[in-house]
C-alpha positions in Angstrom: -18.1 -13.6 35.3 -21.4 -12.5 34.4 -23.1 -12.5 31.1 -23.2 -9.1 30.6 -19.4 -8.5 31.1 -18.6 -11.9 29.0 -20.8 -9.9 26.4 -19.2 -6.7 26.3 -15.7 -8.6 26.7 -16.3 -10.1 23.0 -17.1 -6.8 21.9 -14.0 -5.8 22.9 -11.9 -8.7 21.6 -13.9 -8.2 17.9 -13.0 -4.4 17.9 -9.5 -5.5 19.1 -9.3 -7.9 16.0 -10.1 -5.1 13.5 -7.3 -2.7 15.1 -4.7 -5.1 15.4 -5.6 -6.0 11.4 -5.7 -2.4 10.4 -2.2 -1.5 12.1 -0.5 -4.5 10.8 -1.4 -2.9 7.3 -1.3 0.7 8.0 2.2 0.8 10.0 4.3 -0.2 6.8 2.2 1.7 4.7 3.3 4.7 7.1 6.5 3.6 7.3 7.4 3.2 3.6 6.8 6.6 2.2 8.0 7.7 -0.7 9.6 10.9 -0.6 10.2 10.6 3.1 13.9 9.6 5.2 13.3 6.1 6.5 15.7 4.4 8.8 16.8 0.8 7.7 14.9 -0.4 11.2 12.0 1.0 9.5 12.2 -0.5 6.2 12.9 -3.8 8.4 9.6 -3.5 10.1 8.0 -2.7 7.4 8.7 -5.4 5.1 8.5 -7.7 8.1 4.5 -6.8 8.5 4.1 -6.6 5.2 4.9 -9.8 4.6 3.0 -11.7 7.3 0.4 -9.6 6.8 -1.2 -11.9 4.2 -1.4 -14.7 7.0 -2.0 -12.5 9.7 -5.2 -10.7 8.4 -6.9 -13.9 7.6 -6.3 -15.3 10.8 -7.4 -12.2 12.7 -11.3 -12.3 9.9 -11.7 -15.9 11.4 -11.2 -14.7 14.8 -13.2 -11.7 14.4 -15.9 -14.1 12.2 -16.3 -16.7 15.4 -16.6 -14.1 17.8 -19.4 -12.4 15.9 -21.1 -15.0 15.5 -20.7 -15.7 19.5 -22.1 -12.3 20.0 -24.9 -12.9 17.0 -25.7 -15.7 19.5 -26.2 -14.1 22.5 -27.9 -10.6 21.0 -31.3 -10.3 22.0 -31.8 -7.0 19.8 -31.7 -6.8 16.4 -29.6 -3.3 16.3 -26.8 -5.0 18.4 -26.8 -7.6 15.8 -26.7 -5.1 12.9 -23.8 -3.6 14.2 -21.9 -6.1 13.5 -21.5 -5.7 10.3 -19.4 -2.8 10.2 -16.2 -4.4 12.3 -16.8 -7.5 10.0 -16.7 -4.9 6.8 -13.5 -3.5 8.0 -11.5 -6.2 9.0 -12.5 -7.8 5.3 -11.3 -4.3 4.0 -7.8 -4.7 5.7 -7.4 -8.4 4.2 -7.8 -7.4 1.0 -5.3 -4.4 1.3 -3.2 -7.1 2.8 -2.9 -7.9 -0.2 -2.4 -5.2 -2.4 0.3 -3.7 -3.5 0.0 0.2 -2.7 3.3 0.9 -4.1 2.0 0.2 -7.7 -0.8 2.7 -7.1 1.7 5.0 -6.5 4.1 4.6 -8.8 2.5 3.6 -12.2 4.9 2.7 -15.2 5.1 5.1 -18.1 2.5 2.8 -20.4 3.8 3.2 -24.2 6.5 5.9 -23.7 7.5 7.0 -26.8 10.8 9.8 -27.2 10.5 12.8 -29.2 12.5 15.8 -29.5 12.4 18.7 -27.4 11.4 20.5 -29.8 8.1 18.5 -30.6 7.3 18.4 -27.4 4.7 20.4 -25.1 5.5 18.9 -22.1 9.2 19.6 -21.6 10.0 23.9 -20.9 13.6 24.9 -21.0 14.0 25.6 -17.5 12.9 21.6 -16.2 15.4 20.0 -14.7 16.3 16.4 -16.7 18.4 12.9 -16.2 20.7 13.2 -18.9 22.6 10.3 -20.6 24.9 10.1 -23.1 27.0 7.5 -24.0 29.0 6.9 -27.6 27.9 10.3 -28.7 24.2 9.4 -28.2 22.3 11.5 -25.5 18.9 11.4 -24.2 17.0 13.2 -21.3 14.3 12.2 -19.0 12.2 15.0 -17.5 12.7 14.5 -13.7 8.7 15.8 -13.1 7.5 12.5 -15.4 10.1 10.5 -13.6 9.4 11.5 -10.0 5.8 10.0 -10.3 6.9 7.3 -12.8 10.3 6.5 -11.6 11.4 4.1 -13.7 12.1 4.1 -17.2 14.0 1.2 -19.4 16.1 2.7 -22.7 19.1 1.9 -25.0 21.5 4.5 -25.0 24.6 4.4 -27.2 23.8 0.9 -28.3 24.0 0.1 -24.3 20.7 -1.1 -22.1 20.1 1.2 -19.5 17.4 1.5 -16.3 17.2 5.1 -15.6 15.8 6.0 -12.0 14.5 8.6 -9.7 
């Protein structure tokens, strides 16, 4: 093998490093939409990636960090060198989303919700569809458009704890 092939061959394994990192965090990303049908193999996947991802993306920036500096070492120019950089930015970019949890960027709690009548309200027009409870004669409706980007919401209906979802 020649230099020049061993050379281009690390390239290669370094930008192979940062695809394999970005897929295992893209493809459950992809595959756990809201708002989307998903298969239980998919959800299986998914969750499977997501949770070695952690592990996985730090073992694929090690890789990726001794092969650049095996290329740093044999780079005669400066702009070959420079280059670097932005496969080492990325795959540092996909191990911190690694371990993130997009869903709660999504989906952010209701903070402080507070219930008012309809009647106080500017938010709420008479044709929105609600989630209606009632239980022991005390009712109360959740506006399905606050709920669909919210989706969960605790109460006490009726004297009874509820979770309301959507």
């Amino acid at each position: 093998m020649t230099s020049k092939f061993r050379y281009s061959l690390r390239w290669l394994l370094l930008f192979a490093f940062v695809v394999i990192a970005a897929a295992i965090v893209a493809v459950p990303v992809w595959l756990i939409q809201p708002f989307a049908a998903q298969s239980p193999r998919d959800i299986e996947i998914g969750y499977l990636l997501r949770s070695w991802s952690p592990l996985a993306t730090i073992i694929l920036a090690i890789a990726a960090g001794v092969t650049a500096v095996s290329i740093w070492q044999n780079s005669r120019r400066w702009f070959a060198r420079a280059a670097l950089f932005a496969p080492l930015a990325l795959i540092l970019v996909f191990t911190w989303f690694a371990r993130q949890n997009h869903f709660e960027w999504m989906f952010n709690p209701l903070a402080q919700s507070r219930f008012a009548k309809v009647s106080e309200t500017n938010f709420v027009d008479d044709t929105d569809m609600v989630l209606a409870v009632n239980i022991n004669g005390d009712a109360v409706a959740f506006p399905v458009r606050q709920m669909a980007y919210h989706h969960v919401v605790q109460d006490v209906v009726g004297g009874t704890p509820i979770t309301a979802t959507y």
